[in-house]
N, C-alpha and C positions, 0 to 999 in steps of 0.2 A: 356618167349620165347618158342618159338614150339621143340625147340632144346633139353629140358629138357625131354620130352618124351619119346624119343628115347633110353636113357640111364635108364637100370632096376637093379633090385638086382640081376636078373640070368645071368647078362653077366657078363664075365671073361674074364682078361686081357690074351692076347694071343703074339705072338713073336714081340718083338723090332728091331728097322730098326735103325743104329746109324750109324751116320758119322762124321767124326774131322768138328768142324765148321768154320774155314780155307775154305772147300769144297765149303761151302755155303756164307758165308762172306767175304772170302777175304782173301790174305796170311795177311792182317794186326795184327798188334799184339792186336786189338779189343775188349773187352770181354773176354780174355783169361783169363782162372783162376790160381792160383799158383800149380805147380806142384807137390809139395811137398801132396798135398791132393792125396790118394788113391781112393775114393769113393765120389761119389755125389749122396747122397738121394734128390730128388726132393719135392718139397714141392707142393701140391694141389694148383692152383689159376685160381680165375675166372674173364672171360672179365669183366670190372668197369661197365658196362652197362648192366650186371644180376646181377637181383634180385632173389636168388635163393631159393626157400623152403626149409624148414629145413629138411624134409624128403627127397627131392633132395639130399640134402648135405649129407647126411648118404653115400647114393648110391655110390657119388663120392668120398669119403672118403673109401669107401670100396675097391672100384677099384682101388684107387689110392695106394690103402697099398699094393697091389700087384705088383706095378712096383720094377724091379730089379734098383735098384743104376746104377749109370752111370759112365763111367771114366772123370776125366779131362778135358774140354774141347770139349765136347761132344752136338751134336742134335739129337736128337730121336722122331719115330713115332712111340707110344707102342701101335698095333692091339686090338681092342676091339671087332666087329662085324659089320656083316655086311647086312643091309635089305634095299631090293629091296620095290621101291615105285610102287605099284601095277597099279596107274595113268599113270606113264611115262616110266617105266621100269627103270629109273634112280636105281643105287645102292646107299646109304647114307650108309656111311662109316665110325664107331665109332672108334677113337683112341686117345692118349693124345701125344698132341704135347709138347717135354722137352726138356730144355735145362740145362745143369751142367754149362755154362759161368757165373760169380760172377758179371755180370751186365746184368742189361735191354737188350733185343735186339728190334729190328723190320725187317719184312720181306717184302718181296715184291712181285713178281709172281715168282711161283717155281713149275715146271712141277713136279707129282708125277704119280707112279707107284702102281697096288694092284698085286700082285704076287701070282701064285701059291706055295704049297711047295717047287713043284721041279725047282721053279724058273722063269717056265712061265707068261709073262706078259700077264694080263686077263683086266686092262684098263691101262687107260693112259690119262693124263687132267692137267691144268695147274689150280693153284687157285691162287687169291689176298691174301697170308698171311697180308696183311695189316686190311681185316677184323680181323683178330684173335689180334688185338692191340700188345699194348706194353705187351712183354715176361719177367714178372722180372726174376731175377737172381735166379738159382738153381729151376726153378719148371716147374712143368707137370699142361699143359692147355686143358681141354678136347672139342672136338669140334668135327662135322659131316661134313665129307667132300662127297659132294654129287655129284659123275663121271655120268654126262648125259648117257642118252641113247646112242648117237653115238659115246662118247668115249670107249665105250663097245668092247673087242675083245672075248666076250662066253656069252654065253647064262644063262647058270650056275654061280649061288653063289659058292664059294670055300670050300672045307671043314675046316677040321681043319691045320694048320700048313700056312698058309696065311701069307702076311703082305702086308702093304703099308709103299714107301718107297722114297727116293728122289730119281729124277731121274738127276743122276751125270754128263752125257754125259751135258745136259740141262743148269745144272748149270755152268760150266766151259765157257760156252759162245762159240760163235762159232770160231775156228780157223784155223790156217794155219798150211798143213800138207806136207811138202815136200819130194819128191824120197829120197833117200842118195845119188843121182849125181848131185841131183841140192843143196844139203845141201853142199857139199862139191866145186860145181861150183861155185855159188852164192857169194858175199860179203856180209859180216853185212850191211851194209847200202842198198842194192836190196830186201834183206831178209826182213827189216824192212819197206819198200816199199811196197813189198807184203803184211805184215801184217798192213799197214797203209790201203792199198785197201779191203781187207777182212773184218776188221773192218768197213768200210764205207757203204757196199754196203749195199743194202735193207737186212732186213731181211727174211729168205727163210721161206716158209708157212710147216707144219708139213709134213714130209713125202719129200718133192720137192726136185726134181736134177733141178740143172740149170747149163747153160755152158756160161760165161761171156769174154768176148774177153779181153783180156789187150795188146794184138801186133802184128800188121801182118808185113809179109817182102814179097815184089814182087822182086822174083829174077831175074839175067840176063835171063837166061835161059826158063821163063815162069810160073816157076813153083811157089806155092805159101806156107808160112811157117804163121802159126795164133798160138800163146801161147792162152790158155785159162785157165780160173779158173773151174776146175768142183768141183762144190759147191753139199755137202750133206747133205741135210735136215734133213736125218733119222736119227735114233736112233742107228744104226746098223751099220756097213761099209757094203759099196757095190764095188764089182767085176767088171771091165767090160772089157771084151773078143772080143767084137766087135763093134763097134761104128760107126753108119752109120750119116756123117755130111755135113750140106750145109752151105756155106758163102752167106749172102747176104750183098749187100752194102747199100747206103745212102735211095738211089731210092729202095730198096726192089726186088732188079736185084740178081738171085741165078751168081755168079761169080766162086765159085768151088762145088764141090760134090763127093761124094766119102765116099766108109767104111773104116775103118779099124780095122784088124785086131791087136789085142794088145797081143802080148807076149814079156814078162811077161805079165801078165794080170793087169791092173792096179785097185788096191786098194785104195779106198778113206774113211779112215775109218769116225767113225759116226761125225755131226756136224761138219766134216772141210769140206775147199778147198783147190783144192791140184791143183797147175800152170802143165802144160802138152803143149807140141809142137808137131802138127799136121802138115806134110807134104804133099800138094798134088801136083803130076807133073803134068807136064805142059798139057797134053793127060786131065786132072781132071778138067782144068778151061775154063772160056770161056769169053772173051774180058776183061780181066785184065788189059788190056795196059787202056781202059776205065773207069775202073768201079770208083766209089767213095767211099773214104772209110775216106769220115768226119765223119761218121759211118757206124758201123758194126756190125753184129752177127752172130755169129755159133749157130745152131738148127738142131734137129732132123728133118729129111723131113717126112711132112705131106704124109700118104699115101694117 
């Protein structure tokens, strides 16, 4: 494999990225190892599908004697180096992927991150751990993870003090983030509602806000009240202080419009949705008595 290249005798194992694997698998009790163990020395292993040279093997047994022991229950990405493919600008990204659980794992798509020291995220890319196979019990897999060009957020390879790392937000899956007045308004069973909708809906494209209707009310008075889901795609929470929004109905008829103004500012922090009720007066809408709302959407208006 072309893979075996990349890894020399002058690279050196650099900082470990570790997380409970709980994070990554599941609160089940899965793979756990007994706790009474202090340290988990990982043991070197390679995909069933290399065929590795024996002077390969020196290489990686080298490196591998460098990895610090792990605690308990433990996944790790130990940083090895990292080189730019001159062809595509792609980074290939050397580390050994470890696990201390006392059984096999398998993985599946897991966004990861390559970091600066002080923490800055310098890419960001999602891989199939399903290539890297079955993970046995107690050992470090060494492999190239290779963040395309456009996952790229610098220009620059990182110095010393780097890593790559799971990206936790990601893993947790997306959810449901409520005020503290609608946590304390709501019932268990509307709560679980919510999280029944949240759960269902498409999933949102990296980086995307999107604003999903779940209930309008036409009041006596004209005026119109629309709950929505503002769903956030990022990685990050996001702020919003002003929010300029249009209702359209069945037929694609704008029915209300209007900004608002939010104070407090409303916080959606990273990968949730958080339910929110917009009110527009009656002065905001236009033939409501009309409009159709066997469907509907709230959207930012087009300038």
């Amino acid at each position: 494999m072309g893979l075996f290249s990349f890894f020399r005798k002058s690279d050196k194992v650099g900082k470990d990225s570790t997380v409970d694997s709980k994070a990554v698998l599941g609160g089940g009790k899965k793979g756990q190892i007994s706790t009474q163990k202090q340290e988990v020395y990982t043991k070197l292993s390679f995909h069933p599908d290399w065929n590795v040279p024996q002077e390969q093997q020196y290489v990686f047994n080298f490196l591998a004697n460098d990895l610090e022991p792990l605690k308990p229950n433990q996944l790790s990405l130990a940083a090895i180096n990292i080189e730019e493919d001159a062809a595509t600008g792609a980074w290939n990204v050397k580390a050994f992927f470890r696990s201390s659980l006392n059984q096999p794992i398998e993985l599946k798509d897991i966004d990861l991150f390559v970091t600066a020291e002080d923490g800055t995220v310098l890419a960001k890319q999602s891989f199939d751990f399903t290539q890297l196979g079955t993970i046995p019990a107690e050992s470090a897999r060494p492999w190239v993870f290779t963040f395309h060009k456009d996952s790229l957020l610098t220009d620059e390879i990182p110095g010393e003090g780097w890593k790559i790392a799971f990206n936790l937000v990601s893993l947790r899956g997306h959810q449901l983030d409520l005020d503290t007045q609608w946590e304390k308004q709501l019932s268990n069973d509307q709560k679980e509602e919510l999280r029944k909708i949240v759960k269902e809906l498409p999933k949102l494209r990296d980086k995307e806000v999107n604003f999903t209707g779940i209930q309008h009310v036409k009041m006596d008075n004209g005026s119109l009240a629309i709950t929505l889901l503002i769903r956030n795609g990022n990685d990050r929470d996001i702020n919003l202080e002003q929010l300029p929004l249009e209702v359209v109905d069945a037929n694609d008829t704008v029915v209300a419009t209007g900004t608002f103004k939010l104070d407090p500012v409303i916080v959606v922090k990273a990968n949730t949705s958080k339910p929110w009720t917009f009110v527009y007066p009656a002065d905001l809408t236009t033939n409501l008595a009309d409009a159709d709302f066997t469907r509907w959407a709230a959207r930012v208006p087009q300038k």
